[in-house]
C-alpha positions as CSV (number, residue, x, y, z in Angstrom):
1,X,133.0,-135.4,150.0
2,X,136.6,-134.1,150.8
3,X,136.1,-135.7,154.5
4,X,135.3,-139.4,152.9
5,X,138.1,-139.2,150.8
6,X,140.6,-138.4,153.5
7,X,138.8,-141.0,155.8
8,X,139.4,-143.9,153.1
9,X,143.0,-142.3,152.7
10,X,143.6,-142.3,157.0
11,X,142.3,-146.2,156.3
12,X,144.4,-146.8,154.0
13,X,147.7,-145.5,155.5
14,X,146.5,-147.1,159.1
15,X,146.5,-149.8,157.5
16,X,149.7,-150.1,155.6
17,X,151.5,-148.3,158.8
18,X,150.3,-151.2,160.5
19,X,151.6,-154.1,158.0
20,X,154.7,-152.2,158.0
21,X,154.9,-152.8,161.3
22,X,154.0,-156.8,161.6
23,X,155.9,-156.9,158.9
24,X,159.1,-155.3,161.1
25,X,158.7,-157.9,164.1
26,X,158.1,-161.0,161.5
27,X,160.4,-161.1,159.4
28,X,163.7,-163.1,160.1
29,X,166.7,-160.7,158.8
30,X,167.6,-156.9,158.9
31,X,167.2,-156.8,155.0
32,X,163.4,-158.5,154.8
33,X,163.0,-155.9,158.3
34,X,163.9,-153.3,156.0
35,X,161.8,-153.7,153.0
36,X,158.9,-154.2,155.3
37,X,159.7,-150.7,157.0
38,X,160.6,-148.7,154.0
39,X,157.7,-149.6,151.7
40,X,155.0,-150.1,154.0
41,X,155.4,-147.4,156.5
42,X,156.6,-144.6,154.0
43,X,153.3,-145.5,151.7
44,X,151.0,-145.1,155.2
45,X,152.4,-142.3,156.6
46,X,152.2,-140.4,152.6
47,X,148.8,-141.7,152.7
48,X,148.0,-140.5,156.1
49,X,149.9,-137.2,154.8
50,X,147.5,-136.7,151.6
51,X,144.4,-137.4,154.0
52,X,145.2,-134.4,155.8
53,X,146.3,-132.0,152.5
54,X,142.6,-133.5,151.3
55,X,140.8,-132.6,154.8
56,X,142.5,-129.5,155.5
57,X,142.9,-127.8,151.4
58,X,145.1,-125.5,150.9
59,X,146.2,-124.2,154.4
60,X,148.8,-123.8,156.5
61,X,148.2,-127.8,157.7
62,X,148.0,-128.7,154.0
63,X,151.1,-127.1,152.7
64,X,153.3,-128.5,155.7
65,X,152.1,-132.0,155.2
66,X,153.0,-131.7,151.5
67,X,156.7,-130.5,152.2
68,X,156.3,-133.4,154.5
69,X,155.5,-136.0,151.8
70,X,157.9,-134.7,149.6
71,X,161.2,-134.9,152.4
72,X,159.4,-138.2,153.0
73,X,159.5,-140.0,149.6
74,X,163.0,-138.4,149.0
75,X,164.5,-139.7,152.5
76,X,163.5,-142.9,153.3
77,X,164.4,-144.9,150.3
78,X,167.7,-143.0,150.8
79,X,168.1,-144.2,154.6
80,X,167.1,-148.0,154.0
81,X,170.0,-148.2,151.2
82,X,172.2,-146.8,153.4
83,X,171.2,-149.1,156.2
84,X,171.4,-151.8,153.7
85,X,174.9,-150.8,152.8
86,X,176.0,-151.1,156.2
87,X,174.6,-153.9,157.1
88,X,176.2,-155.8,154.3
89,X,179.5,-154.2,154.7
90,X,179.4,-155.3,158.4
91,X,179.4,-158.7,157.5
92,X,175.4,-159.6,158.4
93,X,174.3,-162.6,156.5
94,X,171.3,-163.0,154.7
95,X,168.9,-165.3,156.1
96,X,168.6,-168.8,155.1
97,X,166.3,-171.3,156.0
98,X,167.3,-174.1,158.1
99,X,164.1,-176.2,158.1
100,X,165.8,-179.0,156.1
101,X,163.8,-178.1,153.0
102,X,165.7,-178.7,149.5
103,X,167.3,-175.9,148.0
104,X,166.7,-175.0,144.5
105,X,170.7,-174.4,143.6
């Protein structure tokens, strides 16, 4: 049971890791770029992290991919704010659309 659980979970965070990462070559500006990497990625990789403390139990593996998940979910919220930060205070612009399209002012 503990090895179909941390299959779904590996799916799961496979699959999030890679939207994160469509997500980082599609979208147009550093701040979309950045909300694609820090939510998407950080949930796969914790998912991919609780798939192994659920395969392995409480082990040597299991307690290293919890410290993992914790420096994790503190850090990269932290770094993409600070990226953010200095992006904006570098003077990059947000992205606007230049199809033509009318703009709700």
């Amino acid at each position: 049971m503990n090895d179909l659980i941390g299959q779904v979970l590996l799916s799961v965070g496979l699959c999030f890791t890679f939207l994160g990462c469509v997500g980082l070559v599609r979208m147009p500006d550093v701040y979309c770029r950045l909300q694609a990497a820090t939510k998407c990625v950080t949930l796969g990789t914790g998912s991919i992290l609780l798939a192994a403390i659920v395969m392995t139990g409480v082990s040597g593996t299991g307690v290293k991919a919890a410290v993992c998940m914790v420096f994790l979910f503190l850090n990269s919220p932290t770094a993409a704010h600070a990226l953010a930060r200095a992006a904006r205070s570098s003077g990059i612009k947000v992205w606007q659309k230049q199809d033509g399209a009318k703009k709700d002012i």
